[in-house]
ROBA-781742 format. One record per residue: x, y, z of N, C-alpha, C in turn. Coordinates in steps of 0.001 Angstrom, whole numbers, plus 500000, padded with zeros to 6 digits. Atoms other than C-alpha are relative to their C-alpha. Example, Ala and Ser with C-alpha at 12.3 -4.5 7.8 and 13.67 -1.06 7.14 Angstrom:
2
500890498810500000512300495500507800500900501200500000;499180498810499940513670498940507140499230501090500730;
END
This chain:
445
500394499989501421592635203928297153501226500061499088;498505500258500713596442204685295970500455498994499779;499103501066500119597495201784296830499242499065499200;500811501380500752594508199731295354500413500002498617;499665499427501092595042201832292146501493499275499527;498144500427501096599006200765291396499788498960499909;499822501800499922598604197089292632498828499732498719;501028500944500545595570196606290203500644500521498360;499586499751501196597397198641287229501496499498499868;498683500824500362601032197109288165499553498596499450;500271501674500260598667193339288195499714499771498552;500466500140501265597431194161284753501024499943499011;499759499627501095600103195283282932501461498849500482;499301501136499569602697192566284756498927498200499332;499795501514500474600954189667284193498884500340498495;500438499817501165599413191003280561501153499536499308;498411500221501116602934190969279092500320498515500267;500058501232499815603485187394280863499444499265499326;501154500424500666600459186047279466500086500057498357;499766499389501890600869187749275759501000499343499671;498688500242499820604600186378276077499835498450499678;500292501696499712603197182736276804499556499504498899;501155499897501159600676183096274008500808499878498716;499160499783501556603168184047271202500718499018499819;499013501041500585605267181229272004499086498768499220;500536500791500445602239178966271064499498500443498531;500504498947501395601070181660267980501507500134498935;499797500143500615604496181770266705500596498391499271;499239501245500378605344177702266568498984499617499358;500748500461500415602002177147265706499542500235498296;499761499224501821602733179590262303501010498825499278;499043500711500113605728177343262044499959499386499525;500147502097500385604068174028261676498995500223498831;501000499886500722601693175892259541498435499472500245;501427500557499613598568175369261523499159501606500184;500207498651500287595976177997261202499642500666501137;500274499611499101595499180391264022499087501527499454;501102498662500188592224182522264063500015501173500671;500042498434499107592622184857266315501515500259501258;498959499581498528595692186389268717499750501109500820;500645499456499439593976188144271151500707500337501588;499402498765498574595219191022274029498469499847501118;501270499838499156592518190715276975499152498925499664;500899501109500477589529188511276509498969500891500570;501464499257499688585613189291276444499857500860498530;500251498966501530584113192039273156501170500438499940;499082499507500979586370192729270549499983501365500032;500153498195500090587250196598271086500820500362498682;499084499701501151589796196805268233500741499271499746;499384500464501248591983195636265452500101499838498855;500392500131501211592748193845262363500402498715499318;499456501183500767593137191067260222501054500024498953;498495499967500784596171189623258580500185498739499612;500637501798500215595574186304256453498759499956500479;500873500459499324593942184034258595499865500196501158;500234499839498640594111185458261784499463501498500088;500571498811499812592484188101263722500803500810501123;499191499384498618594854190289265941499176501084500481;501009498726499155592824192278268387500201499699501639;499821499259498835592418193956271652498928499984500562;501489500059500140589648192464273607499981501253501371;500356498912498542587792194465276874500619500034501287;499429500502498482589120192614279824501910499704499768;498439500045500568593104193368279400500519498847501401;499541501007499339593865190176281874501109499002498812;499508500595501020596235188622279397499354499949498690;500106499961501571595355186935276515499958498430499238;500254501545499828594687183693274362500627500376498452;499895500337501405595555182269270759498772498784500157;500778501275500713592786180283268795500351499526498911;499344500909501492594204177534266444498697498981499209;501292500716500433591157176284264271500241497823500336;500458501445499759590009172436265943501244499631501417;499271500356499092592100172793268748499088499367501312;500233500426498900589511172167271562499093499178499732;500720501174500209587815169028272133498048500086499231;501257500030501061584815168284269689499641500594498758;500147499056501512585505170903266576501101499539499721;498875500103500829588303168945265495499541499900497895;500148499600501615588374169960261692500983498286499370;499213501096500505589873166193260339500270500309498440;499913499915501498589315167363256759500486500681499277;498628499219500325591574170066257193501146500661500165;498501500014500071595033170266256331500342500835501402;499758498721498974595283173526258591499974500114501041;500820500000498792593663172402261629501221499529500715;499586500307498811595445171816264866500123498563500550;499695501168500072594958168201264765499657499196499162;499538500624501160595285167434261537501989499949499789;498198500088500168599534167844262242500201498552501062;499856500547499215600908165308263812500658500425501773;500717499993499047600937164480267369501614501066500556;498772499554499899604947165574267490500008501658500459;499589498446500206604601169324266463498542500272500975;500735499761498958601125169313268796500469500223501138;499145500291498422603196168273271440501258501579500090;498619498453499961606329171441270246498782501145500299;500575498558499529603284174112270239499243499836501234;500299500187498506602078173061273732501206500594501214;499114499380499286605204173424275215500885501479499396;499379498772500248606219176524273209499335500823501327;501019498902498948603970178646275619501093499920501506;498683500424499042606222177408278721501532500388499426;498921499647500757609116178041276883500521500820499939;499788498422500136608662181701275859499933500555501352;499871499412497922608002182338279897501906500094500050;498562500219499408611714180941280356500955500827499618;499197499206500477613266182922277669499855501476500642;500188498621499571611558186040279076500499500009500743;499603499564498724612601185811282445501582499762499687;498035499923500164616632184977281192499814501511498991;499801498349501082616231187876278572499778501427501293;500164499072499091614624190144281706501389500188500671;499055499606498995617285189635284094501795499849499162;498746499579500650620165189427281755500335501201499793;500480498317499923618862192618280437500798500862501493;499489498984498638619038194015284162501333499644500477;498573500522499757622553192127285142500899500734499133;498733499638500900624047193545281911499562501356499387;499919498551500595622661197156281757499779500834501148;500434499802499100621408197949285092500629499646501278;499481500194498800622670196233287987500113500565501329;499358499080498779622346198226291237500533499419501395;499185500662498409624127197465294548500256500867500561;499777498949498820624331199255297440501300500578499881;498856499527500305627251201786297315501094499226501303;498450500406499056628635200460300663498597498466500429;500754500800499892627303196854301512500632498950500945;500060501176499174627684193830303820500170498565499451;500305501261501193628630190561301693499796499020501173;500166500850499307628241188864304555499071499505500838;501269499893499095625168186855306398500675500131501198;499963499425498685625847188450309259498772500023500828;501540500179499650623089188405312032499957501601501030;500063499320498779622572191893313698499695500227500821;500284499826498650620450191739315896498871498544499707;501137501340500228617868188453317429499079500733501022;501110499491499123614422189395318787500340498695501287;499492500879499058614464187906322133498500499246500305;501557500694499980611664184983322747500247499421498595;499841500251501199612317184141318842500481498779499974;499911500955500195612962181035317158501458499885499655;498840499443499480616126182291316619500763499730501257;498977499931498581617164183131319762499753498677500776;500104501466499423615550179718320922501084499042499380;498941501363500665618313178074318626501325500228500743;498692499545499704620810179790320171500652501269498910;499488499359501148621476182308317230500271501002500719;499981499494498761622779185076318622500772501707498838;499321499216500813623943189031317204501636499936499747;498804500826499640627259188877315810500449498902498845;499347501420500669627202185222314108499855500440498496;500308500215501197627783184514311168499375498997499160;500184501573500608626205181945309090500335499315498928;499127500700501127627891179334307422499172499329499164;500906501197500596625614176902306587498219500262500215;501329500030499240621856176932306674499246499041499210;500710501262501092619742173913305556500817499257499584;499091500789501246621263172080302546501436501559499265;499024499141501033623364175686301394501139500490500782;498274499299499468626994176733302009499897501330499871;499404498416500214627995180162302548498699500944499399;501419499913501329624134181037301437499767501369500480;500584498818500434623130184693300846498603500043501171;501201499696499233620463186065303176498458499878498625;501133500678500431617827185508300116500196498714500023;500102501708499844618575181654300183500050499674501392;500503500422498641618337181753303862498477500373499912;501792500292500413614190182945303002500010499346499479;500358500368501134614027181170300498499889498509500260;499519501147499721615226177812302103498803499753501472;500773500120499338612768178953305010498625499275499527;500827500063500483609954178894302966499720498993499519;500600501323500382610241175318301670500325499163501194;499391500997498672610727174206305222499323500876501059;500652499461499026607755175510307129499729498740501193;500010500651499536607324173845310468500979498631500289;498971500471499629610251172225310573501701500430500459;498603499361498938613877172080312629501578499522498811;499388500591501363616518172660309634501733500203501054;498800499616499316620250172737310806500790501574499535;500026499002500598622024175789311038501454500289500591;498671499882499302625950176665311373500394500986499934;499705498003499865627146179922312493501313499814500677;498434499946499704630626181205313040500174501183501290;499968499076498336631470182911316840500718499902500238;498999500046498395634361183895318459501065499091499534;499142501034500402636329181846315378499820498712499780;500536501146499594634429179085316433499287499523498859;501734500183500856631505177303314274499538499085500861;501009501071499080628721175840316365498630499877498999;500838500457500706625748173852315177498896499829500582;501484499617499915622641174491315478498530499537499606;501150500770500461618881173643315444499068500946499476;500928498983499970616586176222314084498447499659499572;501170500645500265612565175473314249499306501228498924;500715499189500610610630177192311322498874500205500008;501226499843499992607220178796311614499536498833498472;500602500178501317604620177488309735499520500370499069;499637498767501568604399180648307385500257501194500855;498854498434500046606437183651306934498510500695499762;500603499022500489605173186816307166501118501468499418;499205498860501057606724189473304802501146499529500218;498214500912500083610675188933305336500228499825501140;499727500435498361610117187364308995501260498887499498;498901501070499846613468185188309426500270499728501424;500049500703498480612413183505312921500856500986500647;499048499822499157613711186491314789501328500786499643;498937499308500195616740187473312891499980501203499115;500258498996500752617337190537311728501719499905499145;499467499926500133620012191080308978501153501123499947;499425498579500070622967193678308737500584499612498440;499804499817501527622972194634305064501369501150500236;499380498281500324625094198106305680500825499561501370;498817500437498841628244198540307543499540501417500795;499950499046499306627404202091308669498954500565501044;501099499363498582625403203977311385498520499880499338;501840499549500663621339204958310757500643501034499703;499808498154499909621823208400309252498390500376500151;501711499482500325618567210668309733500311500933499079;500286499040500946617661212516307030498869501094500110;501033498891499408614626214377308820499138499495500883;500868500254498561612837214554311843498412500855500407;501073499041500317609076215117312049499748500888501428;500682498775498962607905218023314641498920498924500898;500851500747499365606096216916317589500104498748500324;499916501489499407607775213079317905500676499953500740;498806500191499343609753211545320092501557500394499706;498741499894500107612848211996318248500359501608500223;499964498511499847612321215817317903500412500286501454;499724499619498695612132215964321599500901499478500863;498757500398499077615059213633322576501189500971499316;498812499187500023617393216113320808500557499837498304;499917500691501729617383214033317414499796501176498642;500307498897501504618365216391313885500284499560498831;499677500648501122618279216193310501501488499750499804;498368500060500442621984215032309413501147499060501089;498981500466499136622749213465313001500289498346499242;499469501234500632624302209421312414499641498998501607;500538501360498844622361206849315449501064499300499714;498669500678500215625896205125316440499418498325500772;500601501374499321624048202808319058498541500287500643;501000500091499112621037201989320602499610499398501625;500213500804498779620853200891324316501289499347499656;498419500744500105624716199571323227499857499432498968;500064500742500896623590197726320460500320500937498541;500092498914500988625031199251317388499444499519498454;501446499969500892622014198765314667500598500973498627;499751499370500857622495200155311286499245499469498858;501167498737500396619254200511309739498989499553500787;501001499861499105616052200938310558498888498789500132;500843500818499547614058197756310072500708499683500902;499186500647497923616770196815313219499592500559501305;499896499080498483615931199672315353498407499763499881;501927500257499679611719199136314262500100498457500724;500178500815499397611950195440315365500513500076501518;499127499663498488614283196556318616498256500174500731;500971498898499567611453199249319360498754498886500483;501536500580499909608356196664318735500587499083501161;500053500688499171609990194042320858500369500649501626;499778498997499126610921196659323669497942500356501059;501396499796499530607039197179323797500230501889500309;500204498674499439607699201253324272501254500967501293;499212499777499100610825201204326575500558500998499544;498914498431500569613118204597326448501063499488499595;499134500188500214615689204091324756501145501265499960;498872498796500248619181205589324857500999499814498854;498836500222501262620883206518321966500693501197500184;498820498998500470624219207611320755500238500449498988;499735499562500943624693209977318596500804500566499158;499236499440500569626823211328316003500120501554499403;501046498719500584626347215104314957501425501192499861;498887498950500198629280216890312878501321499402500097;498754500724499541631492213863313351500487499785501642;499565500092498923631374214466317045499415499305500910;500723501236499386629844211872319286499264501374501060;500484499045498948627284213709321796499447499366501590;500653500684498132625953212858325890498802499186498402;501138500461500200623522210159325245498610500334499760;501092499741500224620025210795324187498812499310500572;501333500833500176616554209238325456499090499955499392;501427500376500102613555208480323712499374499375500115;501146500700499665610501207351324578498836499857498733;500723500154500935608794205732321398498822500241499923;501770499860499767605038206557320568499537499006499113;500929501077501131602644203655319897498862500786499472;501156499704501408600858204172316605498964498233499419;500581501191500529598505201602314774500909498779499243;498975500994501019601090200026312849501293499663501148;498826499987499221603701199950316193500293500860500648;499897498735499650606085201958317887501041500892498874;499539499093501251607651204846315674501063500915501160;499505498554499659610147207581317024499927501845499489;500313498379500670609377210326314227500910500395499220;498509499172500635612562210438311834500268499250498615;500076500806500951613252209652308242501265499772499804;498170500270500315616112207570307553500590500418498861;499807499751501464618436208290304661500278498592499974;500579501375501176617893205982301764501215499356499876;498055500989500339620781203281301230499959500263498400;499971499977501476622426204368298654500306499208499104;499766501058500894622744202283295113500638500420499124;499268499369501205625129202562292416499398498880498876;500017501048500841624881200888289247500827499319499213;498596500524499912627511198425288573499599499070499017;500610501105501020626552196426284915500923499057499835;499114500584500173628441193438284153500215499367498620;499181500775501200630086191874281045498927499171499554;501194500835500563627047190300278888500626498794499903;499658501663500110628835186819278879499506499884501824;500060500463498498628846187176283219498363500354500414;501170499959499576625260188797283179499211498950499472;500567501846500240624007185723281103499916498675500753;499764500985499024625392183335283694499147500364501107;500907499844498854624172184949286408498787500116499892;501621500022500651620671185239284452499643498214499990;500320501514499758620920181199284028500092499586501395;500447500910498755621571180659287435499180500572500624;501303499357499373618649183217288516498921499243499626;500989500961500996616353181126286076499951498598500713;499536501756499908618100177775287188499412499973501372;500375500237498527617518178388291342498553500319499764;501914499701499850613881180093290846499530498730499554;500584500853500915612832177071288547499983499225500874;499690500993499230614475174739291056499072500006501343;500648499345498698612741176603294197498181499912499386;501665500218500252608981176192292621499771498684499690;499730501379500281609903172981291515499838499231501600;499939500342498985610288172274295068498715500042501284;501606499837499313607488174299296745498687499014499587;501051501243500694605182171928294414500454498770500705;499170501433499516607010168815295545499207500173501520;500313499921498277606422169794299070498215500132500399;501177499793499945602993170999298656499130498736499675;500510501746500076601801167253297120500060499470501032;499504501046499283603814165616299646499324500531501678;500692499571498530601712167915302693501167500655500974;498548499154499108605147169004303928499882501657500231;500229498580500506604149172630302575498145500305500237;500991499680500219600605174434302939499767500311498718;500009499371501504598904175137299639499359501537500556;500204498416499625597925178504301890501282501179499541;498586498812499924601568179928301276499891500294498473;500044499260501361600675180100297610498891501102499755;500576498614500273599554183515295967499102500269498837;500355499646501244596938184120293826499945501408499043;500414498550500401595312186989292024500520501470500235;499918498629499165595225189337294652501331499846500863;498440499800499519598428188448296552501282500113498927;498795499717500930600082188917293248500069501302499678;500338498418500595598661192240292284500374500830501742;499658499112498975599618193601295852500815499701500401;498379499723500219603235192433295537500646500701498814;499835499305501077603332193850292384499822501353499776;499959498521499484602262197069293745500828500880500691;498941500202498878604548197121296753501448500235498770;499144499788500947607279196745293765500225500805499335;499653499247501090606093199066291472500284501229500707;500127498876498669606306201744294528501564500198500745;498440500181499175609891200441295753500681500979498552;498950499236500552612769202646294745500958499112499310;499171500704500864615029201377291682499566498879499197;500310501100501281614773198418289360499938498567500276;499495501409499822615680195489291004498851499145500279;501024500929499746612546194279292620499142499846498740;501012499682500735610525195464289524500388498434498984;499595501537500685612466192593287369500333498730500837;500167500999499312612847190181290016498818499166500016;501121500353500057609396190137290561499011499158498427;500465500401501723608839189893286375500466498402499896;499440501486500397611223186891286034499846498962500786;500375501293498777609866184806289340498820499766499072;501410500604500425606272185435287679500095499097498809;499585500242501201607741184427284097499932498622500289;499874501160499833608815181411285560499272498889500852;501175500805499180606008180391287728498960499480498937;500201499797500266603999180852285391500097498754498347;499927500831500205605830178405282778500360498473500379;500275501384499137606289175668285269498707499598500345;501073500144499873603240175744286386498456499299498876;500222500721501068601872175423282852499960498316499599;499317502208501152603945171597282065499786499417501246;500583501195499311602004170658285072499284499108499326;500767500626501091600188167669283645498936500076500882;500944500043498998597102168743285082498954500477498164;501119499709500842593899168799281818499840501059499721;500282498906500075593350172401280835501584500668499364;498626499550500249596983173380281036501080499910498961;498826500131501213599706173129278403500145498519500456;499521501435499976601292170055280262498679498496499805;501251500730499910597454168352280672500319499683498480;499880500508501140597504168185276666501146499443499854;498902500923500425600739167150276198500422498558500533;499737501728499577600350164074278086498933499379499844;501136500194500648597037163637276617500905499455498636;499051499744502089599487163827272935500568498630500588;498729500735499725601902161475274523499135498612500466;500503501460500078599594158549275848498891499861498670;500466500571501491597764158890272329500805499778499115;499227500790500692601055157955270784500463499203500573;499735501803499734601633154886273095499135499607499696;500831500858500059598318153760272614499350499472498185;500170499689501695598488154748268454498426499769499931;501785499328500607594857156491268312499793500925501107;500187498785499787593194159114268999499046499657501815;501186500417498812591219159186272844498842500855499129;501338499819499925587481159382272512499847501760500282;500539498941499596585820163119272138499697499848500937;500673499873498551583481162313274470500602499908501362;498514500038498509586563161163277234500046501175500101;499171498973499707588518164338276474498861500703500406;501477499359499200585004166383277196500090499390501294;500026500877498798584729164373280052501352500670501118;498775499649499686588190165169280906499939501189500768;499710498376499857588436168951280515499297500287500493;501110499387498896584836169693282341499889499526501239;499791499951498308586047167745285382500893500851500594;498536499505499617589772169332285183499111501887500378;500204498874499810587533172966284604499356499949501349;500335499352498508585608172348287733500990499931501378;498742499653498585588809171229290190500745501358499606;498977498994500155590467174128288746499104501240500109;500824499322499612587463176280289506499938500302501685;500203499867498751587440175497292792501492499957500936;498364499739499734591384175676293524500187501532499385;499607498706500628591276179127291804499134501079501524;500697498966499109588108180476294325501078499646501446;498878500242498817590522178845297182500860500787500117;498931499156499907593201180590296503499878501658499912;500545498623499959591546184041295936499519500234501301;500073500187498905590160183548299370501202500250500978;499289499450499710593101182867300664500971501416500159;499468498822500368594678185816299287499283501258500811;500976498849499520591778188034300650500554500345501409;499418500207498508592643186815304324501221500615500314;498761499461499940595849187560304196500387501446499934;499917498709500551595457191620302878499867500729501457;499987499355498692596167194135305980499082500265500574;501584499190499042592509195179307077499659498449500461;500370501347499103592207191101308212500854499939501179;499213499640498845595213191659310656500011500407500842;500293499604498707593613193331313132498649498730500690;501211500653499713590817190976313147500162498827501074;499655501284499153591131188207316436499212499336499730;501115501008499893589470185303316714499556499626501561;
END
């Protein structure tokens, strides 16, 4: 119930501000051109409160899911021709600027968000790893089927040089089911590689590899009573140097070790006072979720390191510039059948990453997450798909090659086919989403 609780009050109040954000860019261009807008409205459904100001009505409806602007004769069949004020009584030009304002204001938000966080915020691990390094490969993995191996480094992966362990996901993800190349550095060496990609990720699966973010040991920070670790000898404060020889440094390394182990004892070395001690065994206990030993790691620590508002701007355009580029792409792929349209998230897989976020420690995911949606959000929009921002504007745009207006009855026509494919691509994807939520995961077929 906790968890339902954050994800459904992080989903509201995340994509409310999105939404409101989108809205204003069309409410304030549409003031601009001097067209009249009746209402700017928080939520949708009964009017709970507000007030009027002019000609508009600013209020706060029941259902806080975003939010809309009404510009008098904007939707097909109440076009007002007789007056000045109306929405398509301007020409087709400034129709066309308050269509794409809405897209627009997304873009600015998400560069204003993460500039914001780049140039006041910034956290980074106090001690960190700049390097894709690979620490450890599950064995059986797609990975280890390439040859990848702990150790390498990677130079190349896909189309990117020298690429960051998020552009190695990230590069996964538009390259499901397929064998991308992959160059890793060994021994001085660089060898080249084939790596085959599932056909969807689950949470930050990378075929197998696990990364080393941190240069230093596991530290424990506490050990519960009654687990395995308690009883191999394991205390708060000791420093896990190796595992079975492998020296691991954190703990999603030593949980994937453990799960692919299936329960084996492991021997670890420990650190305790600076002094190395005899080896340790434990024997993991399977729980519902895996196997566990019983010990809480300490937290990697983060400092906060802001940068120079000219360098956090840059790095805000090229956060803007790759996300934009990377949905830009997933679409591409998804037309072209290369991509499932299963790997996209609706509703409910948004509101229970958005939970997951609002729950994580520090800032970083919380605006990450803001400025991906920001920008999904206005791409998605200047699709030219009927309903959407881009649907009208290429509606605007072949009624100034053809100089006249299309037929009411068409655009009707239009918009109540576009509302039912987009009816039935919306229950799809909510579906999907459902499937996917942890209580289906146990379920076989």
């Amino acid at each position: 119930m906790h968890e339902f609780l954050v994800a459904a009050v992080a989903f509201i109040v995340l994509v409310g501000v999105m939404v409101v954000v989108h809205e204003f860019g069309h409410f304030a261009t549409a003031k601009l051109c001097k067209v009249r807008v009746e209402a700017f409205s928080f939520g949708f459904g009964p009017r709970l409160f507000g007030f009027k100001y002019g000609d508009t009505d600013y209020k706060v409806c029941l259902l806080p899911l975003g939010g809309f602007v009404k510009m008098t004769g904007e939707n097909p069949g109440e076009e007002a021709v007789n007056d000045p004020a109306a929405f398509t009584s301007h020409p087709r030009w400034q129709r066309m600027l308050i269509g794409v304002a809405g897209p627009v204001a997304n873009f600015i938000l998400a560069f204003v968000l993460m500039a914001f966080y780049f140039g006041f915020i910034n956290e980074v691990p106090a001690y960190e790893v700049n390097t894709t390094t690979v620490e450890w490969v599950v064995p059986g993995s797609a990975a280890a089927q390439a040859g990848i191996q702990p150790g390498d480094l990677i130079r190349r992966f896909d189309t990117v040089d020298n690429p960051t362990w998020e552009q190695v996901f990230s590069r996964m993800t538009l390259d499901p089911n397929m064998t991308v190349p992959v160059a890793v550095e060994r021994g001085g060496k660089t060898l080249q590689l084939a790596l085959a990609v599932p056909a969807e990720l689950k949470g930050d699966d990378l075929d197998g590899m696990l990364p080393q973010y941190m240069p230093g040991p596991i530290g424990v920070q506490e050990v519960m009573p009654d687990n395995p670790a308690v009883k191999a000898g394991l205390r708060a404060g000791d420093a896990i140097v190796t595992v079975d020889g492998h020296p691991f440094h954190t703990v999603s390394t030593l949980l994937a070790y453990m799960q692919a182990g299936q329960g084996k004892p492991l021997s670890l070395v420990v650190q305790r006072n600076g002094v190395t001690l005899a080896p340790m065994v434990a024997t993991p206990a399977k729980l519902d979720t895996g196997y566990k030993l019983g010990f809480a790691a300490v937290p990697i620590p983060f400092r906060h390191d802001p940068m120079p508002l000219a360098k956090a701007a840059e790095k805000s355009r090229v956060f803007c510039a790759d996300g934009s580029m990377l949905i830009v792409q997933m679409l591409e792929r998804i037309f072209t059948h290369k991509v499932s349209v299963s790997q996209l998230s609706g509703p409910v897989g948004i509101a229970r990453i958005a939970g997951e976020a609002a729950e994580m420690k520090g800032w970083y995911s919380k605006f990450y997450l803001a400025g991906e949606i920001s920008l999904n959000l206005g791409i998605l929009n200047l699709m030219p798909f009927p309903i959407l921002d881009g649907g009208m504007i290429l509606l605007l745009f072949i009624e100034s090659l053809i100089r006249r207006d299309i037929s009411v009855n068409v655009k009707e026509r239009i918009y109540q086919a576009a509302f039912v494919v987009l009816l039935a691509f919306f229950a799809f994807i909510i579906f999907n989403d459902v499937t996917k939520l942890p209580i289906f995961n146990h379920i076989k077929p």
